[in-house]
C-alpha positions as CSV (number, residue, x, y, z in Angstrom):
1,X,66.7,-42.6,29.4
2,X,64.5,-40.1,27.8
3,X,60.6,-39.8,29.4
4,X,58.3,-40.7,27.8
5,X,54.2,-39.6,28.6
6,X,50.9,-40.6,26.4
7,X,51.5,-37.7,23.7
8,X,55.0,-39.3,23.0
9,X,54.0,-42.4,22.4
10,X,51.4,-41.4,20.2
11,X,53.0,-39.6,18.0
12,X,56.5,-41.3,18.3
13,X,58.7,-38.9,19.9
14,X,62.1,-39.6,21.8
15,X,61.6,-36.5,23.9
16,X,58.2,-34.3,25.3
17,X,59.6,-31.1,23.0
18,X,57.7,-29.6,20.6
19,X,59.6,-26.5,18.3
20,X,56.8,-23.9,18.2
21,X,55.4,-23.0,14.7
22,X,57.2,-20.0,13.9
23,X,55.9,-18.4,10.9
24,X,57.4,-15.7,8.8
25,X,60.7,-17.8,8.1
26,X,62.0,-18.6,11.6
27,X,61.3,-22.0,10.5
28,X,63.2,-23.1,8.0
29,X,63.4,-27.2,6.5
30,X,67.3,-27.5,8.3
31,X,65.6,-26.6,11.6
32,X,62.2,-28.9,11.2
33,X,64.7,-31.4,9.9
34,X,67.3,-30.8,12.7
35,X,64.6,-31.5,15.8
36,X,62.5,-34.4,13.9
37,X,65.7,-36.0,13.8
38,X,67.0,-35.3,17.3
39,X,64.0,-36.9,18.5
40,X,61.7,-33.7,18.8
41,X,58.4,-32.6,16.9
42,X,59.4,-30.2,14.5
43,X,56.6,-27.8,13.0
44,X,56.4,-25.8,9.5
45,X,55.2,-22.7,10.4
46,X,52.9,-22.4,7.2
47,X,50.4,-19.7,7.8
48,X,51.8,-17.2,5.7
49,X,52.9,-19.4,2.9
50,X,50.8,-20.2,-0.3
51,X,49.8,-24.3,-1.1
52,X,52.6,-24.8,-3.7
53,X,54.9,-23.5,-0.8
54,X,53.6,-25.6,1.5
55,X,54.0,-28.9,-0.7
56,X,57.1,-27.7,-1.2
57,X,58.5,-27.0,2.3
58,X,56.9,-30.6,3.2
59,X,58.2,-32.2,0.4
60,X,61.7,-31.0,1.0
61,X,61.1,-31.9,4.6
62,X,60.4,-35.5,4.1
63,X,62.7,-36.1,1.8
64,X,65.1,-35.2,4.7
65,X,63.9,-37.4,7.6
66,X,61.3,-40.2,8.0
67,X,60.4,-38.9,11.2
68,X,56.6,-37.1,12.7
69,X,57.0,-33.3,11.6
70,X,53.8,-31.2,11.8
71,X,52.5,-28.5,10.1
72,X,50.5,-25.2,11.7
73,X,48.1,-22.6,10.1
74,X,46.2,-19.5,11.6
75,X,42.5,-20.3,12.0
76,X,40.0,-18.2,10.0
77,X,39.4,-14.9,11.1
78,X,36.8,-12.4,10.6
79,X,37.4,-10.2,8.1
80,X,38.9,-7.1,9.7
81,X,37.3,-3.5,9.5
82,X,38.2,-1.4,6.8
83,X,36.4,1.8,7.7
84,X,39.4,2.9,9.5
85,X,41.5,5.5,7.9
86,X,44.7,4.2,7.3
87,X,46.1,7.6,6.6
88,X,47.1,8.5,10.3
89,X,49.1,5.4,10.6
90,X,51.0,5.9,6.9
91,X,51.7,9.2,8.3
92,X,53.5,8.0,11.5
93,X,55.1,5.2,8.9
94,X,56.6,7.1,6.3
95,X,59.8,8.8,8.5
96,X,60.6,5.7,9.3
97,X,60.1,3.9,5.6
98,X,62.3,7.3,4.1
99,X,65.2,6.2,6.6
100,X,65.2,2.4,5.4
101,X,65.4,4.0,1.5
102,X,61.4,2.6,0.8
103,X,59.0,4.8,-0.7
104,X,55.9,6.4,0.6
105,X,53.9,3.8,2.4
106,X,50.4,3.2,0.5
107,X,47.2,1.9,2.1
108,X,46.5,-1.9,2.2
109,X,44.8,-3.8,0.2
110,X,43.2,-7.3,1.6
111,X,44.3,-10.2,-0.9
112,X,42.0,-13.3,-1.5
113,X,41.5,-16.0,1.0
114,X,43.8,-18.9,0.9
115,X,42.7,-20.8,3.6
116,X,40.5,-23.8,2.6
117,X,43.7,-23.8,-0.1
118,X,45.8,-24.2,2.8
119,X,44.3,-26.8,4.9
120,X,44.2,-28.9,1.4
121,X,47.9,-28.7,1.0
122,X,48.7,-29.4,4.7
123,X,46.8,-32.5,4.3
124,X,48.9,-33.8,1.0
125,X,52.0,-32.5,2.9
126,X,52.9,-35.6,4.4
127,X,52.5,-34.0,8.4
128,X,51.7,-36.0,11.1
129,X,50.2,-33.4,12.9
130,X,48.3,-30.5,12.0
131,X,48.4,-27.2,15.0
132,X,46.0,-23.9,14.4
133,X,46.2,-20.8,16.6
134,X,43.9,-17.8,16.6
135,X,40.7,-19.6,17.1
136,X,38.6,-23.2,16.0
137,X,38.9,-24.7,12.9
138,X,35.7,-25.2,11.2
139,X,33.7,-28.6,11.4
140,X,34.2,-29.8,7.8
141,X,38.0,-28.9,8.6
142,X,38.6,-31.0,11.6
143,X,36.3,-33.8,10.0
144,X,38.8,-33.6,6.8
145,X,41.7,-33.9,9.1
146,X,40.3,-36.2,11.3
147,X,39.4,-38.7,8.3
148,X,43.5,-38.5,7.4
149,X,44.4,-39.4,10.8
150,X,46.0,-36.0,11.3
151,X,46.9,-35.6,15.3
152,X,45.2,-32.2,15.6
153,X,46.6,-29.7,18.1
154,X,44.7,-26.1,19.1
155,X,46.0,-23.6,21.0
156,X,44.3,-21.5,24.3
157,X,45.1,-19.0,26.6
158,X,42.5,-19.6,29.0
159,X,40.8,-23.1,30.6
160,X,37.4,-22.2,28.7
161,X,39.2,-21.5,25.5
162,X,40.9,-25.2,26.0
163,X,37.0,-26.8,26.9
164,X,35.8,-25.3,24.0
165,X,38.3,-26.6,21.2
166,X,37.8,-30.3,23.4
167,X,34.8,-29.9,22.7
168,X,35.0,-29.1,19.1
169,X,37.3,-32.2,18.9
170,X,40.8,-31.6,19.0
171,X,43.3,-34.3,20.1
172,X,45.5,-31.9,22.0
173,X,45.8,-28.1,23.4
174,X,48.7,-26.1,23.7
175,X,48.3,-23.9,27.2
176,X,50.0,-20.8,26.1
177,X,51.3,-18.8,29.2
178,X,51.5,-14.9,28.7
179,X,55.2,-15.4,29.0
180,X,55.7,-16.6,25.6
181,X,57.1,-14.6,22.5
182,X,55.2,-13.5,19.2
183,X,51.2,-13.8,18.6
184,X,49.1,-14.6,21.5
185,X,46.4,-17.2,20.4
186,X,43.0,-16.1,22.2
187,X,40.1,-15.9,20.6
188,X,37.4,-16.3,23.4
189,X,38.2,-13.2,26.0
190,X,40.0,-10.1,25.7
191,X,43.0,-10.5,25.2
192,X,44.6,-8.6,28.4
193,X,42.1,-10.5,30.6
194,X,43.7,-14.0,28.9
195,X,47.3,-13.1,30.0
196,X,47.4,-16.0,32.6
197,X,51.1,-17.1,33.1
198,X,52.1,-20.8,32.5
199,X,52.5,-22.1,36.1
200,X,48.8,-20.7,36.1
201,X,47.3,-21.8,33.0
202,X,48.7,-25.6,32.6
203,X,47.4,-27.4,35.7
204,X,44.2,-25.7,35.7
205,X,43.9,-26.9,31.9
206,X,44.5,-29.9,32.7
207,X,42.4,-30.0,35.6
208,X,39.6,-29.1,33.0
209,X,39.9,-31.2,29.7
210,X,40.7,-34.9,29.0
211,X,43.1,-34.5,26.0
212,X,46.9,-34.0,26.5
213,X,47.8,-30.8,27.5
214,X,50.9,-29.2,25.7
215,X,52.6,-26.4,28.2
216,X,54.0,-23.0,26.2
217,X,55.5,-19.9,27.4
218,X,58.5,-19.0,29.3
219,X,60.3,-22.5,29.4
220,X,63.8,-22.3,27.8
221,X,65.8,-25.6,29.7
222,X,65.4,-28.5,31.5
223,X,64.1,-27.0,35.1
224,X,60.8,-25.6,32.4
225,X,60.5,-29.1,31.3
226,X,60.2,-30.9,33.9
227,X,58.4,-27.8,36.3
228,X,55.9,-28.3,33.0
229,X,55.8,-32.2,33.3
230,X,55.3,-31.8,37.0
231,X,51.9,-29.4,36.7
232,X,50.5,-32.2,34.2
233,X,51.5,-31.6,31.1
234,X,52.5,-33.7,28.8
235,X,55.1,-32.2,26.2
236,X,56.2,-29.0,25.9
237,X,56.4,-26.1,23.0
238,X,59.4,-23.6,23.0
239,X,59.9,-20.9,20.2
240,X,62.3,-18.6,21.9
241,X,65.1,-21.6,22.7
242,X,64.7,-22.2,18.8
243,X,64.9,-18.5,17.8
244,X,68.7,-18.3,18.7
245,X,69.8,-21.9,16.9
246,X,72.1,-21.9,13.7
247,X,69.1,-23.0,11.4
248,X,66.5,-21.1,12.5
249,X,65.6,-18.7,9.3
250,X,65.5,-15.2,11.6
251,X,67.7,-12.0,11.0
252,X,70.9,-12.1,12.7
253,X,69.9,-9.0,14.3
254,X,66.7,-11.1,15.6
255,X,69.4,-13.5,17.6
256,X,71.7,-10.8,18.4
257,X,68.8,-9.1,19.7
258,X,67.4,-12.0,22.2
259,X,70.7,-13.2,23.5
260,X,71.2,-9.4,24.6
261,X,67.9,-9.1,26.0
262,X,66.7,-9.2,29.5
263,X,63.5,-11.0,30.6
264,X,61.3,-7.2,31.8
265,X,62.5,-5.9,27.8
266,X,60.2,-7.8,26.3
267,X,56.1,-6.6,25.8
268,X,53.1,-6.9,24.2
269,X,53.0,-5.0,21.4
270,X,50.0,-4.3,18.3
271,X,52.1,-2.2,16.2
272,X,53.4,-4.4,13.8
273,X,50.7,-6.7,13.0
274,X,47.6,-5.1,14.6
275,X,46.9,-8.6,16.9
276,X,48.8,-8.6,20.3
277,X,52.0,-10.0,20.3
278,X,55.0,-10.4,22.7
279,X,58.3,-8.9,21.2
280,X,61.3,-7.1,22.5
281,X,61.1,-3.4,22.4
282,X,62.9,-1.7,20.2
283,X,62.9,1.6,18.7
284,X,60.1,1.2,16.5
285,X,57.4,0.2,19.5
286,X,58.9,2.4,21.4
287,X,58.1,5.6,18.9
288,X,54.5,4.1,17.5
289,X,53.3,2.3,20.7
290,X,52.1,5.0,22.9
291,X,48.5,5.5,24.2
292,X,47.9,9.1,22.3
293,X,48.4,6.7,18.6
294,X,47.1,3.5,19.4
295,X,44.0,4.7,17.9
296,X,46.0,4.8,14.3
297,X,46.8,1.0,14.7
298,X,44.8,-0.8,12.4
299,X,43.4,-4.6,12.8
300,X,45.2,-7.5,12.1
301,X,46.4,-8.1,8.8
302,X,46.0,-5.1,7.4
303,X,48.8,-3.4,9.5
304,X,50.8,-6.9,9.1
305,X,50.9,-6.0,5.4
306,X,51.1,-2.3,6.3
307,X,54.8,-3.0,8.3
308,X,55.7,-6.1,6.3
309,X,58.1,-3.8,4.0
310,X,59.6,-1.8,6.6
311,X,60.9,-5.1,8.2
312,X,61.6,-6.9,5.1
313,X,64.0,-4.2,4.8
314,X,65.2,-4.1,7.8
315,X,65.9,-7.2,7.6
316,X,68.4,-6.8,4.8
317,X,70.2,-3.9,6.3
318,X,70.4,-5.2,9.8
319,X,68.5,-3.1,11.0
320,X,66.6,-4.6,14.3
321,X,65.7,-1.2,15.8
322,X,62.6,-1.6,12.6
323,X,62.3,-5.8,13.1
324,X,59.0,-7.4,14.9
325,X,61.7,-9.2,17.7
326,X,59.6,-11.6,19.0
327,X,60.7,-13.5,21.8
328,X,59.4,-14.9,25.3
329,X,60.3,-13.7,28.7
330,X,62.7,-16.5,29.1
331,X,65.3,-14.7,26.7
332,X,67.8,-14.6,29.0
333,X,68.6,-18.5,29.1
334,X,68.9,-18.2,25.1
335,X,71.8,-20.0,23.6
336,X,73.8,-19.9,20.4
337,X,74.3,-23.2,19.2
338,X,72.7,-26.3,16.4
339,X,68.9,-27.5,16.8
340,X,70.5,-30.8,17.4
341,X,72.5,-29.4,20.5
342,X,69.7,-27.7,21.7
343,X,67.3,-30.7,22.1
344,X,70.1,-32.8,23.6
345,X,71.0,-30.4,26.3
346,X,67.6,-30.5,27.4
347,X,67.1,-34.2,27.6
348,X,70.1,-34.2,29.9
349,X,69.2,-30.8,31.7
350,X,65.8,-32.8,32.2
351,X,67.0,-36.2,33.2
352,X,69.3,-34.6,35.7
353,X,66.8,-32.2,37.2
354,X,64.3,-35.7,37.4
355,X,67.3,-37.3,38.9
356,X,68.4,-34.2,41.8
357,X,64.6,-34.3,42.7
358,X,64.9,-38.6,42.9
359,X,67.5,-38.1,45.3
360,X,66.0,-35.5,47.6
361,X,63.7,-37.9,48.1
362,X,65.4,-40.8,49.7
Protein backbone atom coordinates (compact mmCIF):
# COMPACT_ATOMS: atom_id res chain seq x y z
CA UNK A 1 0.00 0.00 0.00
CA UNK A 2 1.83 3.11 -0.85
CA UNK A 3 2.30 5.86 2.32
CA UNK A 4 0.77 8.48 2.33
CA UNK A 5 1.82 11.86 4.72
CA UNK A 6 -0.05 15.54 4.66
CA UNK A 7 2.02 16.80 1.42
CA UNK A 8 0.56 13.71 -0.53
CA UNK A 9 -2.60 14.29 0.15
CA UNK A 10 -2.47 17.77 -0.69
CA UNK A 11 -1.28 17.70 -3.73
CA UNK A 12 -2.60 14.21 -4.83
CA UNK A 13 0.31 12.02 -5.03
CA UNK A 14 0.43 8.08 -4.93
CA UNK A 15 4.00 8.09 -3.55
CA UNK A 16 6.23 10.92 -1.20
CA UNK A 17 8.76 11.37 -4.50
CA UNK A 18 9.39 14.33 -5.89
CA UNK A 19 11.81 14.26 -9.44
CA UNK A 20 14.13 17.25 -8.73
CA UNK A 21 13.91 20.28 -11.22
CA UNK A 22 16.70 19.57 -13.41
CA UNK A 23 17.32 22.38 -15.65
CA UNK A 24 19.44 22.51 -18.73
CA UNK A 25 17.43 19.62 -20.51
CA UNK A 26 17.76 16.70 -17.99
CA UNK A 27 14.09 17.13 -17.84
CA UNK A 28 12.52 16.47 -20.67
CA UNK A 29 8.19 16.18 -21.17
CA UNK A 30 8.59 11.89 -21.46
CA UNK A 31 10.27 12.11 -18.03
CA UNK A 32 7.76 14.74 -16.28
CA UNK A 33 5.17 12.63 -18.00
CA UNK A 34 6.71 9.26 -17.05
CA UNK A 35 6.67 10.10 -12.96
CA UNK A 36 3.30 12.24 -12.91
CA UNK A 37 1.88 9.14 -14.22
CA UNK A 38 3.65 6.59 -12.07
CA UNK A 39 2.24 8.35 -9.20
CA UNK A 40 5.25 10.87 -8.48
CA UNK A 41 5.48 14.83 -8.79
CA UNK A 42 7.28 15.44 -11.83
CA UNK A 43 8.91 19.02 -12.23
CA UNK A 44 9.83 21.14 -15.52
CA UNK A 45 12.99 22.39 -14.83
CA UNK A 46 12.27 25.93 -16.46
CA UNK A 47 14.84 28.36 -15.35
CA UNK A 48 16.75 28.51 -18.35
CA UNK A 49 13.90 28.45 -20.80
CA UNK A 50 12.07 31.56 -22.32
CA UNK A 51 7.92 31.95 -21.66
CA UNK A 52 6.93 30.58 -25.16
CA UNK A 53 9.13 27.57 -23.98
CA UNK A 54 7.62 27.30 -21.03
CA UNK A 55 3.91 27.30 -22.39
CA UNK A 56 5.10 25.02 -24.57
CA UNK A 57 6.80 22.36 -22.37
CA UNK A 58 3.59 22.61 -20.08
CA UNK A 59 1.35 22.47 -22.79
CA UNK A 60 2.85 19.37 -24.18
CA UNK A 61 2.95 18.10 -20.65
CA UNK A 62 -0.61 18.23 -19.98
CA UNK A 63 -1.71 17.20 -22.96
CA UNK A 64 0.07 13.94 -21.82
CA UNK A 65 -1.29 13.28 -18.29
CA UNK A 66 -4.05 14.79 -16.11
CA UNK A 67 -1.93 14.37 -13.25
CA UNK A 68 -0.02 17.36 -10.50
CA UNK A 69 3.25 18.27 -12.42
CA UNK A 70 5.13 21.35 -11.20
CA UNK A 71 7.20 23.82 -12.61
CA UNK A 72 10.65 25.45 -10.89
CA UNK A 73 12.48 28.79 -11.67
CA UNK A 74 15.75 30.38 -10.17
CA UNK A 75 14.86 33.26 -7.82
CA UNK A 76 16.18 36.78 -8.79
CA UNK A 77 19.62 37.43 -8.27
CA UNK A 78 21.66 40.38 -7.94
CA UNK A 79 23.09 41.32 -10.82
CA UNK A 80 26.66 39.95 -10.93
CA UNK A 81 29.97 42.14 -11.01
CA UNK A 82 31.27 43.00 -14.17
CA UNK A 83 34.47 44.78 -13.21
CA UNK A 84 36.21 41.54 -13.46
CA UNK A 85 38.38 40.90 -16.36
CA UNK A 86 37.23 38.17 -18.12
CA UNK A 87 40.30 37.91 -20.11
CA UNK A 88 42.34 35.59 -17.65
CA UNK A 89 39.56 33.03 -17.65
CA UNK A 90 39.19 33.11 -21.86
CA UNK A 91 42.70 32.52 -21.74
CA UNK A 92 42.60 29.37 -19.61
CA UNK A 93 39.34 28.50 -22.00
CA UNK A 94 40.53 28.76 -25.35
CA UNK A 95 42.98 25.31 -25.39
CA UNK A 96 40.30 23.67 -24.42
CA UNK A 97 37.53 25.42 -26.88
CA UNK A 98 40.50 24.80 -29.97
CA UNK A 99 40.34 20.97 -29.01
CA UNK A 100 36.34 20.77 -29.21
CA UNK A 101 36.83 22.69 -33.00
CA UNK A 102 35.03 26.22 -31.35
CA UNK A 103 36.52 29.41 -31.91
CA UNK A 104 38.26 31.79 -29.64
CA UNK A 105 36.04 32.23 -26.65
CA UNK A 106 34.71 36.01 -26.42
CA UNK A 107 33.70 37.82 -23.24
CA UNK A 108 30.04 37.67 -22.01
CA UNK A 109 27.61 39.68 -22.49
CA UNK A 110 24.46 39.77 -19.82
CA UNK A 111 21.09 39.40 -21.80
CA UNK A 112 17.85 41.07 -20.55
CA UNK A 113 15.88 39.85 -17.60
CA UNK A 114 13.21 37.34 -18.19
CA UNK A 115 12.11 36.77 -14.99
CA UNK A 116 8.79 38.50 -14.12
CA UNK A 117 8.19 36.97 -18.00
CA UNK A 118 8.84 33.76 -16.45
CA UNK A 119 6.82 33.60 -13.42
CA UNK A 120 3.77 34.89 -15.85
CA UNK A 121 4.16 31.85 -18.07
CA UNK A 122 4.53 29.32 -15.10
CA UNK A 123 1.30 30.61 -13.90
CA UNK A 124 -0.71 29.95 -17.46
CA UNK A 125 1.25 26.71 -17.59
CA UNK A 126 -1.17 24.67 -16.14
CA UNK A 127 1.48 23.49 -12.82
CA UNK A 128 0.22 22.61 -9.74
CA UNK A 129 3.05 23.60 -8.08
CA UNK A 130 5.52 26.20 -8.50
CA UNK A 131 9.47 25.48 -6.70
CA UNK A 132 12.37 28.42 -6.78
CA UNK A 133 15.89 27.83 -5.66
CA UNK A 134 18.64 30.44 -5.16
CA UNK A 135 16.86 32.65 -2.84
CA UNK A 136 12.91 34.25 -1.94
CA UNK A 137 10.65 35.18 -4.45
CA UNK A 138 9.53 38.58 -4.23
CA UNK A 139 6.16 39.65 -2.35
CA UNK A 140 3.99 40.55 -5.38
CA UNK A 141 5.41 37.10 -6.79
CA UNK A 142 4.22 34.78 -4.04
CA UNK A 143 0.97 37.00 -3.75
CA UNK A 144 0.38 36.26 -7.69
CA UNK A 145 0.99 32.63 -7.08
CA UNK A 146 -0.74 32.41 -4.05
CA UNK A 147 -3.98 34.05 -5.65
CA UNK A 148 -3.81 30.92 -8.34
CA UNK A 149 -3.67 28.48 -5.70
CA UNK A 150 -0.10 27.49 -6.84
CA UNK A 151 1.41 24.96 -3.92
CA UNK A 152 4.63 27.01 -3.57
CA UNK A 153 7.82 25.15 -2.64
CA UNK A 154 11.43 27.02 -1.70
CA UNK A 155 14.47 25.53 -1.21
CA UNK A 156 17.22 25.92 2.00
CA UNK A 157 20.34 24.75 3.00
CA UNK A 158 20.30 25.73 6.45
CA UNK A 159 17.22 25.83 9.40
CA UNK A 160 17.35 29.86 9.16
CA UNK A 161 17.22 29.84 5.43
CA UNK A 162 13.94 27.42 5.85
CA UNK A 163 12.36 30.10 8.81
CA UNK A 164 12.96 32.82 6.60
CA UNK A 165 11.08 31.57 3.33
CA UNK A 166 8.14 30.33 6.20
CA UNK A 167 8.08 33.32 7.01
CA UNK A 168 7.88 34.93 3.69
CA UNK A 169 5.01 32.46 3.04
CA UNK A 170 5.89 29.45 1.26
CA UNK A 171 3.75 26.23 1.66
CA UNK A 172 6.77 23.88 1.63
CA UNK A 173 10.79 23.79 1.85
CA UNK A 174 12.98 21.46 0.36
CA UNK A 175 16.08 20.66 3.02
CA UNK A 176 18.79 20.26 0.57
CA UNK A 177 21.67 18.16 2.23
CA UNK A 178 25.30 18.91 0.85
CA UNK A 179 25.17 15.51 -0.60
CA UNK A 180 23.11 16.36 -3.42
CA UNK A 181 24.23 16.93 -7.21
CA UNK A 182 24.20 20.27 -9.32
CA UNK A 183 23.58 23.92 -7.85
CA UNK A 184 23.44 24.37 -4.20
CA UNK A 185 20.48 26.65 -3.24
CA UNK A 186 21.74 29.02 -0.28
CA UNK A 187 21.29 32.31 -0.37
CA UNK A 188 21.53 33.38 3.44
CA UNK A 189 25.22 32.11 4.62
CA UNK A 190 28.23 31.28 2.86
CA UNK A 191 27.91 28.83 1.04
CA UNK A 192 30.82 26.28 2.58
CA UNK A 193 29.37 27.18 6.06
CA UNK A 194 25.68 25.80 4.61
CA UNK A 195 27.13 22.34 3.60
CA UNK A 196 25.05 20.61 6.40
CA UNK A 197 24.41 16.92 5.24
CA UNK A 198 20.77 15.60 5.00
CA UNK A 199 20.55 13.41 8.15
CA UNK A 200 21.66 16.86 9.64
CA UNK A 201 19.59 19.34 8.01
CA UNK A 202 15.91 17.56 7.74
CA UNK A 203 14.98 17.03 11.43
CA UNK A 204 16.41 20.16 12.59
CA UNK A 205 14.13 21.83 9.77
CA UNK A 206 11.52 20.35 10.85
CA UNK A 207 12.10 20.94 14.31
CA UNK A 208 12.11 24.69 13.24
CA UNK A 209 9.18 25.46 10.77
CA UNK A 210 5.51 24.39 10.49
CA UNK A 211 5.15 23.67 6.76
CA UNK A 212 6.07 20.30 5.24
CA UNK A 213 9.52 19.67 4.99
CA UNK A 214 10.76 18.02 1.62
CA UNK A 215 14.24 15.97 2.35
CA UNK A 216 17.00 16.37 -0.78
CA UNK A 217 20.40 15.11 -1.15
CA UNK A 218 21.98 11.76 -1.21
CA UNK A 219 18.81 9.49 -1.25
CA UNK A 220 18.78 7.20 -4.31
CA UNK A 221 16.28 3.90 -2.92
CA UNK A 222 13.95 2.94 -0.60
CA UNK A 223 16.32 2.73 2.74
CA UNK A 224 16.71 7.07 1.79
CA UNK A 225 13.01 7.14 1.72
CA UNK A 226 11.98 5.97 4.47
CA UNK A 227 15.50 7.02 6.75
CA UNK A 228 13.92 10.54 5.23
CA UNK A 229 10.28 9.84 6.37
CA UNK A 230 11.65 8.64 9.60
CA UNK A 231 13.59 12.27 10.52
CA UNK A 232 10.19 14.05 9.61
CA UNK A 233 9.94 14.68 6.44
CA UNK A 234 7.36 14.42 4.45
CA UNK A 235 8.21 13.65 0.64
CA UNK A 236 11.37 13.35 -0.81
CA UNK A 237 13.35 15.14 -4.02
CA UNK A 238 15.90 12.95 -5.91
CA UNK A 239 17.81 14.29 -9.11
CA UNK A 240 20.66 11.86 -9.33
CA UNK A 241 18.19 8.49 -9.37
CA UNK A 242 16.48 10.45 -12.41
CA UNK A 243 19.74 11.45 -14.17
CA UNK A 244 20.46 7.75 -15.30
CA UNK A 245 16.59 6.91 -16.54
CA UNK A 246 15.79 6.36 -20.34
CA UNK A 247 13.92 9.74 -20.61
CA UNK A 248 15.89 11.93 -18.90
CA UNK A 249 17.21 14.65 -21.64
CA UNK A 250 21.18 14.30 -20.36
CA UNK A 251 24.27 13.24 -22.62
CA UNK A 252 24.92 9.71 -22.69
CA UNK A 253 28.20 10.50 -21.52
CA UNK A 254 26.38 12.27 -18.39
CA UNK A 255 24.82 8.57 -17.57
CA UNK A 256 27.75 6.69 -18.50
CA UNK A 257 29.56 8.94 -16.38
CA UNK A 258 27.37 8.52 -13.00
CA UNK A 259 26.84 4.85 -13.17
CA UNK A 260 30.78 4.66 -13.32
CA UNK A 261 31.27 6.96 -10.58
CA UNK A 262 32.03 6.36 -7.02
CA UNK A 263 30.40 8.35 -4.18
CA UNK A 264 34.18 10.47 -2.89
CA UNK A 265 34.43 11.47 -7.14
CA UNK A 266 32.08 13.78 -6.87
CA UNK A 267 32.74 17.78 -5.57
CA UNK A 268 31.86 21.10 -5.42
CA UNK A 269 32.89 22.86 -8.19
CA UNK A 270 32.43 26.94 -9.47
CA UNK A 271 34.01 26.45 -12.79
CA UNK A 272 31.31 25.98 -14.95
CA UNK A 273 28.79 28.27 -13.83
CA UNK A 274 30.46 30.58 -11.30
CA UNK A 275 27.76 29.46 -8.28
CA UNK A 276 28.84 26.23 -6.30
CA UNK A 277 27.64 23.25 -7.57
CA UNK A 278 28.14 19.45 -6.86
CA UNK A 279 29.41 17.51 -10.13
CA UNK A 280 31.73 14.65 -10.80
CA UNK A 281 35.19 15.59 -11.59
CA UNK A 282 36.41 15.37 -14.69
CA UNK A 283 39.12 16.67 -16.65
CA UNK A 284 37.91 20.03 -17.10
CA UNK A 285 37.59 20.83 -13.02
CA UNK A 286 40.39 19.10 -12.59
CA UNK A 287 42.71 21.52 -15.02
CA UNK A 288 40.61 24.96 -14.15
CA UNK A 289 39.69 24.29 -10.49
CA UNK A 290 42.84 24.85 -8.56
CA UNK A 291 43.42 27.47 -5.84
CA UNK A 292 46.30 29.61 -7.98
CA UNK A 293 43.02 30.36 -10.77
CA UNK A 294 40.06 30.53 -8.81
CA UNK A 295 40.56 34.09 -8.83
CA UNK A 296 39.78 33.99 -12.85
CA UNK A 297 36.30 32.44 -12.16
CA UNK A 298 33.80 34.78 -12.73
CA UNK A 299 30.19 35.07 -10.94
CA UNK A 300 27.38 33.30 -11.75
CA UNK A 301 25.96 33.64 -15.00
CA UNK A 302 28.43 35.19 -16.67
CA UNK A 303 30.81 32.12 -16.65
CA UNK A 304 27.47 29.93 -17.16
CA UNK A 305 27.35 31.59 -20.59
CA UNK A 306 31.11 31.72 -20.68
CA UNK A 307 31.26 27.53 -20.57
CA UNK A 308 27.83 27.04 -22.12
CA UNK A 309 29.57 26.39 -25.64
CA UNK A 310 32.25 24.32 -24.59
CA UNK A 311 29.61 21.80 -23.17
CA UNK A 312 27.13 22.30 -25.79
CA UNK A 313 29.74 20.78 -27.81
CA UNK A 314 30.80 18.45 -25.78
CA UNK A 315 27.76 17.31 -25.65
CA UNK A 316 27.54 16.46 -29.26
CA UNK A 317 30.93 14.79 -29.53
CA UNK A 318 30.67 12.78 -26.39
CA UNK A 319 32.84 14.29 -24.92
CA UNK A 320 32.24 14.14 -20.85
CA UNK A 321 35.81 15.01 -19.88
CA UNK A 322 34.29 19.04 -20.99
CA UNK A 323 30.42 18.27 -19.52
CA UNK A 324 29.13 20.00 -16.13
CA UNK A 325 28.44 16.03 -14.63
CA UNK A 326 26.29 16.82 -11.97
CA UNK A 327 25.39 14.31 -9.76
CA UNK A 328 24.89 13.59 -5.87
CA UNK A 329 27.08 11.52 -3.65
CA UNK A 330 24.61 8.65 -3.85
CA UNK A 331 25.89 7.80 -7.60
CA UNK A 332 26.75 4.64 -6.79
CA UNK A 333 23.11 3.10 -6.28
CA UNK A 334 22.37 4.76 -9.85
CA UNK A 335 20.42 2.57 -12.21
CA UNK A 336 19.74 2.19 -15.90
CA UNK A 337 16.24 1.70 -16.49
CA UNK A 338 12.41 3.80 -17.41
CA UNK A 339 11.14 6.65 -14.98
CA UNK A 340 8.23 4.37 -14.50
CA UNK A 341 10.55 1.52 -13.20
CA UNK A 342 12.34 3.75 -11.17
CA UNK A 343 9.38 5.08 -8.99
CA UNK A 344 7.97 1.59 -8.69
CA UNK A 345 11.15 0.00 -7.37
CA UNK A 346 11.12 2.49 -4.70
CA UNK A 347 7.56 2.08 -3.54
CA UNK A 348 8.43 -1.55 -3.09
CA UNK A 349 12.07 -0.88 -1.78
CA UNK A 350 10.13 1.49 0.74
CA UNK A 351 7.17 -0.65 1.69
CA UNK A 352 9.59 -3.54 2.39
CA UNK A 353 12.19 -1.56 4.38
CA UNK A 354 8.69 -0.11 6.51
CA UNK A 355 7.76 -3.76 6.62
CA UNK A 356 11.61 -5.43 7.92
CA UNK A 357 11.46 -2.51 10.49
CA UNK A 358 7.45 -3.67 11.46
CA UNK A 359 8.74 -6.94 12.13
CA UNK A 360 11.78 -6.20 14.29
CA UNK A 361 9.51 -4.78 16.31
CA UNK A 362 7.28 -7.54 17.49
Amino acid sequence: MPFQTDLTKRLNLTHPIIQAPMAGGATTVDLVVAVCEAGALGFIGAAYLTPSQIIEFSHEVRARTSRPFGINLFAPLPAPDQSQDPGPMIELLAPFYAELGLPTPTSPTLTGDIFDEQVAAALESGATVLSFTFGILPKGVIDAVKSRGIFLIGTATTVEEAMQLERAGVDAVVAQGSEAGAHRGTFAVDFFAAMIGTMALVPQVVDAVRMPVIASGGIMDGRGIVAALALGASAVQMGTAFLTCDEAGIPEAHKEAILNAREHETRLTRVFTGRPARGIVNRFMAEIDRPDISDAILPYPLQNMLTRPLRNAAAKQGRGEYLSLWAGQGVRLARRQSATQLIARLASETEAVIRRLLASDR
